[in-house]
C-alpha positions in Angstrom: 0.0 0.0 0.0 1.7 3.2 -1.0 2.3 5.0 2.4 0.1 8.1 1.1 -2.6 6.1 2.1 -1.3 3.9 4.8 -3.6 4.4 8.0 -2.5 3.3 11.5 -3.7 1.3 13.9 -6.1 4.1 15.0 -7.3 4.6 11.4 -5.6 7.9 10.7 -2.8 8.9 8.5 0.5 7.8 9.5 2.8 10.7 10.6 5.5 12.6 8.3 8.7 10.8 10.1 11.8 12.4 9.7 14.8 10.1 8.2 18.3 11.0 10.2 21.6 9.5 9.6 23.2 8.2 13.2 25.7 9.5 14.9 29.0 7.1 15.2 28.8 7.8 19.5 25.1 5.8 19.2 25.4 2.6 17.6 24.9 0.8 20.7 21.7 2.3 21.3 21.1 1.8 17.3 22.1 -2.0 17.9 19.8 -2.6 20.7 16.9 -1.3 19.7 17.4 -4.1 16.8 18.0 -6.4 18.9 15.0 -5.6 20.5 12.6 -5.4 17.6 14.1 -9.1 16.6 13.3 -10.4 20.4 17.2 -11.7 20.7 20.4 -11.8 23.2 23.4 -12.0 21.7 26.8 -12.5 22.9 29.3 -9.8 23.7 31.6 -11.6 20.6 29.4 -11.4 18.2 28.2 -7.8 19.2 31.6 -6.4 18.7 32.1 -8.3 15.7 28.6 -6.3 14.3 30.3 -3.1 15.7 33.3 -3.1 13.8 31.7 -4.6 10.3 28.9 -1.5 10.4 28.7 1.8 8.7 27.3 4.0 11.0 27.4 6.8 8.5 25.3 4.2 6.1 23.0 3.7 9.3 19.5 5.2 9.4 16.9 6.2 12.1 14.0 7.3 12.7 12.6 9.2 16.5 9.5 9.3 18.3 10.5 11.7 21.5 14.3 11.2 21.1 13.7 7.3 21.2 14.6 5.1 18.4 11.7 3.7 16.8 12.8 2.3 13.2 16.6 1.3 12.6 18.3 0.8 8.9 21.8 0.1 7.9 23.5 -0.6 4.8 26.8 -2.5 4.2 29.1 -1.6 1.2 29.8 -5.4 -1.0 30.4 -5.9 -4.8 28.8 -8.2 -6.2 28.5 -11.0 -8.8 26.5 -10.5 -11.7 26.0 -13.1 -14.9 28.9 -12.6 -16.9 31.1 -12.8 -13.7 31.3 -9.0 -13.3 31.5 -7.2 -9.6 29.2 -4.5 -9.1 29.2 -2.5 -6.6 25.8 -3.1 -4.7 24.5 -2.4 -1.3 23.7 -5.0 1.5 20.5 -3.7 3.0 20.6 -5.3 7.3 19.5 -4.2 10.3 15.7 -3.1 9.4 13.5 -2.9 12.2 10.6 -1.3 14.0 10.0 -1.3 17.6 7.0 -3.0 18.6 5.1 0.0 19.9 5.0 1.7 16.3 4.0 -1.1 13.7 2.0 -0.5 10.9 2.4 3.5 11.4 4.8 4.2 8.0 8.6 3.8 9.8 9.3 0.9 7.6 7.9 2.9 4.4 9.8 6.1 5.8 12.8 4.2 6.0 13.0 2.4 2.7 12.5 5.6 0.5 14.7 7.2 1.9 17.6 4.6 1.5 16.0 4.0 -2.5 16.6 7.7 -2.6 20.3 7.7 -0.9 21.2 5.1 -2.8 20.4 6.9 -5.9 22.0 10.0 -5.3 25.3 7.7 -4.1 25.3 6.1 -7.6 24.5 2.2 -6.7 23.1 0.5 -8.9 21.9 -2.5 -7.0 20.4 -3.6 -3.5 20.2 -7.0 -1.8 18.7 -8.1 1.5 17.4 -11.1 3.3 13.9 -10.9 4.5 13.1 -11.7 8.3 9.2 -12.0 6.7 9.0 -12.9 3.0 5.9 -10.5 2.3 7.9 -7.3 3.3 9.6 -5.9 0.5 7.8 -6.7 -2.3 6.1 -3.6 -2.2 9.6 -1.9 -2.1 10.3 -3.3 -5.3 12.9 -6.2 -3.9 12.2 -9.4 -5.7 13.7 -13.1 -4.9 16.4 -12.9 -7.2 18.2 -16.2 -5.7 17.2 -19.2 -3.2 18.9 -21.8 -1.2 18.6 -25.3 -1.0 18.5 -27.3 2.6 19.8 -30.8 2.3 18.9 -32.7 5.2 21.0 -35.9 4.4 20.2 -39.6 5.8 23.9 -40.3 5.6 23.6 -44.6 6.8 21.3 -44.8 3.3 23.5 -43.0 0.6 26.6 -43.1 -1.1 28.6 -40.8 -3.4 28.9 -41.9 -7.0 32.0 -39.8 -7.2 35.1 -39.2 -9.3 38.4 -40.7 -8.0 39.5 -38.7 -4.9 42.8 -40.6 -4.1 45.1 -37.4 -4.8 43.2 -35.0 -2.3 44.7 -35.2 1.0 42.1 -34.1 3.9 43.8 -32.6 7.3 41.4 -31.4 10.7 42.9 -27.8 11.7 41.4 -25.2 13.7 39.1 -22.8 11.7 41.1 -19.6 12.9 44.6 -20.8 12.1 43.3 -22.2 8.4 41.0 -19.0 8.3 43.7 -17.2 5.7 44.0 -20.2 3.1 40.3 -20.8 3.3 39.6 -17.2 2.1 41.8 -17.3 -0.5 39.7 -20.2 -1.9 36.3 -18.2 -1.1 38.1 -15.4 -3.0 38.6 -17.5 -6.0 35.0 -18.8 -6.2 33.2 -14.9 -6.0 32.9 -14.0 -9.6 32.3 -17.8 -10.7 28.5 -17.4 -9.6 25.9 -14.4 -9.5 25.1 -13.5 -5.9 28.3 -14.0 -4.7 29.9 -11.2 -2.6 33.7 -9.9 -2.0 34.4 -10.1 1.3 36.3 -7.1 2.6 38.5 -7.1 5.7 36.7 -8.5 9.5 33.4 -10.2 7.0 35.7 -13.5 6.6 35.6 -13.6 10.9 31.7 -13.8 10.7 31.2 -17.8 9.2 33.9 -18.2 12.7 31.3 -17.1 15.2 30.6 -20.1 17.6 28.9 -18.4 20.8 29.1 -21.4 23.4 24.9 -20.4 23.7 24.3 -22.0 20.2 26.2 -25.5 20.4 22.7 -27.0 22.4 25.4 -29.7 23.2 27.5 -29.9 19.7 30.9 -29.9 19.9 32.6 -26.3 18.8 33.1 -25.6 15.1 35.9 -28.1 13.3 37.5 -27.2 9.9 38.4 -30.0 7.3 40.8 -28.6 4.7 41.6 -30.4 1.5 45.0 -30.0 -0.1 46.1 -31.0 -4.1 49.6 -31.7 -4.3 50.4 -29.4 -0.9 47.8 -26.6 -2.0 44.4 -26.2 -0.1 41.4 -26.8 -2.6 39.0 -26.8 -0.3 37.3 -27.1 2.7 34.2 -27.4 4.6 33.2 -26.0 8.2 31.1 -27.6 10.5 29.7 -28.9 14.1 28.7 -32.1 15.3 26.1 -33.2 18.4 26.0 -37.2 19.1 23.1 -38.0 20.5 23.6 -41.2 22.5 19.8 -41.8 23.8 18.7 -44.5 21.7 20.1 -47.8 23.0 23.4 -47.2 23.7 23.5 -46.1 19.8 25.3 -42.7 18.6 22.5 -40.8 16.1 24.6 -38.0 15.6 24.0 -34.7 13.2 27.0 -32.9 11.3 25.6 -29.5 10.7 27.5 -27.9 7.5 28.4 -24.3 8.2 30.0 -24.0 4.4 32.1 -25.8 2.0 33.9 -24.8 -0.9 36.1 -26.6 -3.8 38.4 -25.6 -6.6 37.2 -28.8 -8.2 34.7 -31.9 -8.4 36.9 -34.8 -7.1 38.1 -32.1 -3.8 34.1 -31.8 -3.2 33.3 -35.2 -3.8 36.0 -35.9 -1.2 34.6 -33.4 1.2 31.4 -34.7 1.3 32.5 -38.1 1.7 34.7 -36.5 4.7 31.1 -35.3 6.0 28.9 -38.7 5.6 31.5 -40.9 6.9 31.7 -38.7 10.6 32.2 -41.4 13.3 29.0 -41.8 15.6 27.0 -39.7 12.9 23.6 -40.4 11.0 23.1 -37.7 9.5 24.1 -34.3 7.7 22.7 -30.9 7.7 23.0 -28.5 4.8 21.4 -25.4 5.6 22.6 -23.1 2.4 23.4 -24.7 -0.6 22.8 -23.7 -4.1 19.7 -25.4 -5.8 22.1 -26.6 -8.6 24.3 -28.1 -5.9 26.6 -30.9 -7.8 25.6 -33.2 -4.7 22.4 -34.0 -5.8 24.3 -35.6 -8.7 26.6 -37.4 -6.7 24.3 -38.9 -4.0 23.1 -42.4 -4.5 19.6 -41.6 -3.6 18.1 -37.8 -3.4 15.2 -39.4 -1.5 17.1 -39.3 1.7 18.2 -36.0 1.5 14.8 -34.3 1.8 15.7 -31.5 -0.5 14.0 -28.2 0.9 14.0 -24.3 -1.4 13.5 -21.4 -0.1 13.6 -17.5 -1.2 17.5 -16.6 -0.2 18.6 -13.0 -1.7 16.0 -10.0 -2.6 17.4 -8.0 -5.3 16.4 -4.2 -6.0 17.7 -2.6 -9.1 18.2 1.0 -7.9 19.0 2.6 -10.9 17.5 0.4 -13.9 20.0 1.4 -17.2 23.4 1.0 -15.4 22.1 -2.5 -13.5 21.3 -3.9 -17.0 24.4 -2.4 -18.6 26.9 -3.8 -16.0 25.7 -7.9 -16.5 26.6 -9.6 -20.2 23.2 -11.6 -21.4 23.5 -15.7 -22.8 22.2 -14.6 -26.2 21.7 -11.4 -28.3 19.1 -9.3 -27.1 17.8 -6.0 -28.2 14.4 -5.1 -26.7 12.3 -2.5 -25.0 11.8 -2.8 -21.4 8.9 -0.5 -19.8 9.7 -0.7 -16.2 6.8 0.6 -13.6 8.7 1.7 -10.5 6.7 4.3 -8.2 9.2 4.0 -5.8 11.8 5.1 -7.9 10.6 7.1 -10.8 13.9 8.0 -12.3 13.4 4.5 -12.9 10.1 4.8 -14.8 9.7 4.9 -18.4 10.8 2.6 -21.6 14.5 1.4 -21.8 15.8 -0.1 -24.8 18.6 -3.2 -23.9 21.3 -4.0 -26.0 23.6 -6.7 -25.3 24.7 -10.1 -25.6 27.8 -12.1 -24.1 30.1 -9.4 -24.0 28.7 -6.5 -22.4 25.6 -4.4 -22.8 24.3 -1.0 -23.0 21.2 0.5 -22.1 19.5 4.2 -22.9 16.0 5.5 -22.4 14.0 5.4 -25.9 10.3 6.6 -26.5 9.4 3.2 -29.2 6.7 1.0 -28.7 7.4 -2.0 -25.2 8.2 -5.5 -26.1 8.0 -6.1 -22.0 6.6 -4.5 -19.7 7.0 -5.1 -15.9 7.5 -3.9 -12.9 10.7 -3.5 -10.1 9.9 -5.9 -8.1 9.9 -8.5 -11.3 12.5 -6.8 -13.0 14.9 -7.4 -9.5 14.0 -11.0 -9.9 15.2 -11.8 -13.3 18.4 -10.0 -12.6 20.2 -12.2 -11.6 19.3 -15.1 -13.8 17.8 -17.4 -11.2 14.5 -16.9 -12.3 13.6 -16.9 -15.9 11.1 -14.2 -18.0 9.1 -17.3 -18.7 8.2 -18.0 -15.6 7.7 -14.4 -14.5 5.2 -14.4 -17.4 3.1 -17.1 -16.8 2.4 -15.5 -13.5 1.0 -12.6 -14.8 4.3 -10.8 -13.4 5.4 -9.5 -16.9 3.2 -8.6 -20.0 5.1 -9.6 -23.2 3.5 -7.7 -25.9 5.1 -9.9 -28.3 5.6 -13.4 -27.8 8.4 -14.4 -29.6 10.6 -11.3 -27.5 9.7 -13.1 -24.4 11.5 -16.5 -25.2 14.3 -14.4 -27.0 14.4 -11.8 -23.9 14.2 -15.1 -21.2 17.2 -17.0 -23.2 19.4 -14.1 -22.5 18.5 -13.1 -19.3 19.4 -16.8 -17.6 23.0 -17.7 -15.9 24.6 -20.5 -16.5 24.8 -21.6 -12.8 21.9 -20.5 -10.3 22.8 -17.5 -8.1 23.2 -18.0 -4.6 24.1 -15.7 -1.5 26.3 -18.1 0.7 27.9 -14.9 2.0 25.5 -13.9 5.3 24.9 -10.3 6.3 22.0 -10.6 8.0 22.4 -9.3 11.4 21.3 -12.9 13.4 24.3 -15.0 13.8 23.8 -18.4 11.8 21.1 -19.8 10.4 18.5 -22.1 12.7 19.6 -25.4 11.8 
């Protein structure tokens, strides 16, 4: 509902809230009134570790009384597009309202006037995971990549899996291999859209393991895979052994994240993970949904295979986004984009582009699609086709044979994913 005609609670108008930018000396206060509004503790660890990754000049606000009543924050990341280009794009975190003012226009005050800072600033792009899937649709976010959750029977598969005998698999401690691990996360950013650059203290955040979270695991172990005396890969994880069946270990290996330079040193990896000692099963909580482990796994039926929405994209300013990503196939159409909530956006673009590069200019001819931000955000990415978009009413192609020509271009070779958290909550619930 556009906040013009918003009413509150009470049935009136909401009121005009002002936007301010905080000051550096109140970012505690900032970070607990989001902790607040979230209805979480958090340990003094991971606190200072939120403190020293934030922006508070990127950090917004907004008062009732002096009293913080909406929080926003935005972190600075380049990301992964389809034709593995880094743009730079803001990570949208820390959005909340205080209980007390719900449904009284904080949250509509707060996103335009980041849509509007972010435009001024020159970003092209916006990402953020949603608390609540409904939320920011209407701020013209759409899902632009998912994860899959692999919860893995490991006693009833097996790998059917490329020789491993040349990867050599060592246990070290996460902080002490935390160096050679990033170097391998670096390598794998700009092989997949939605990936993000992680710039100095961000590689200390997959590390957190607050003794509050463990509910009896043991703390978090890193198995690193070397090639010839040079780490490939490696995977990050706790286990809990649960010994109250019989006398019998049913023990869980939760996966905090794996990465490979190659199939046989992920193959290997995984086998690593099914074959833990006094362990039934194996947890996957973020994987992409073309994961190569659903090709590898004897039987996918034990893996009980979950999707769920993952990233929200917002394309801030609509002809440099499209420029800055190369397209599968020629293209040359004219995209009419409805954006209300950011009209520099409005209007009919024409796209030029194929593989190598794109460019993209406002033009007055007739639409071959027409759609609208939060669609438009979706597609970006590649994850989620034109096609698709269309048969849900989401895009009108005004001429059919465009559509499959204009969906053909827009895909990615290999599904975008967001393994990179910077939502403010620790982990994911596993």
């Amino acid at each position: 509902m556009p906040a013009s005609t918003e009413l509150t609670a009470r049935g009136l108008p909401p009121p005009a809230w002002e936007v301010q930018t905080l000051p550096a000396t109140q970012w505690q206060t900032f970070y607990a009134a989001v902790l607040n509004a979230f209805h979480e503790n958090e340990p003094a660890e991971a606190t200072a570790l939120w403190s020293s990754l934030t922006e508070p000049q990127r950090c917004s606000v907004v008062r009732d009384e002096g009293a913080i009543v909406g929080t926003a924050g935005i972190f600075s990341f380049r990301m992964t597009v389809p034709g593995n280009r880094l743009v730079e794009t803001a990570g949208v975190s820390m959005v909340s309202v205080q209980p007390t003012h719900r449904r009284r226009g904080v949250l509509s005050a707060l996103m335009r006037h980041q849509l509007e800072s972010l435009h001024r600033q020159g970003e092209p792009l916006a990402i953020l995971t949603a608390s609540e899937a409904p939320i920011y649709g209407r701020f013209g976010y759409g899902i632009g990549a998912r994860q899959l959750i692999l919860d893995v029977q490991s006693r009833r598969v097996a790998l059917a899996a490329p020789a491993t005998g040349d990867v050599a698999l060592t246990l070290e401690d996460p902080h002490k291999a935390l160096a050679a691990c990033e170097d391998l996360y670096a390598r794998q950013v700009t092989g997949r859209p939605g990936m993000l650059t992680r710039a100095t203290g961000w590689e200390h955040l997959p590390l957190l393991d607050p003794q509050s979270r463990h509910d009896g695991s043991y703390p978090l172990e890193c198995v690193v895979a070397r090639v010839d005396g040079e780490v490939a890969g490696y995977a990050r994880y706790t286990v809990t052994v649960d010994w109250s069946r019989q006398n019998t270990a049913q023990g869980t290996v939760r996966l905090r994240d794996i990465e490979a330079d190659n199939p046989r040193v992920y193959a290997a990896l995984w086998r690593f993970l099914l074959e833990t000692d006094l362990t039934s099963r194996v947890i996957a909580p973020n994987r992409p949904v073309d994961d190569p482990f659903l090709h590898l796994v004897s039987d996918v039926r034990h893996c009980t295979p979950t999707v769920l929405d993952s990233l929200y994209v917002r394309v801030i300013d609509a002809p440099v986004a499209l420029a800055a990503r190369s397209y599968a196939a020629q293209i040359d159409i004219v995209l009419e984009i409805e954006d209300a909530q950011a009209p520099w956006n409005q209007g009919r673009w024409r796209l030029t582009g194929d593989r190598t590069g794109a460019i993209c200019t406002r033009t007055h001819d007739a639409p071959d699609l027409s759609l609208d931000a939060s669609a438009l955000g979706s597609a970006y990415l590649g994850g989620t086709t034109l096609t698709e978009l269309a048969a849900a009413g989401r895009i009108c192609a005004h001429r059919p044979d465009t559509l499959t020509t204009a969906a053909t271009a827009f895909t990615s070779p290999v599904a975008p994913w967001l393994p990179h958290s910077f939502c403010r909550s620790l982990l994911p619930r596993l």
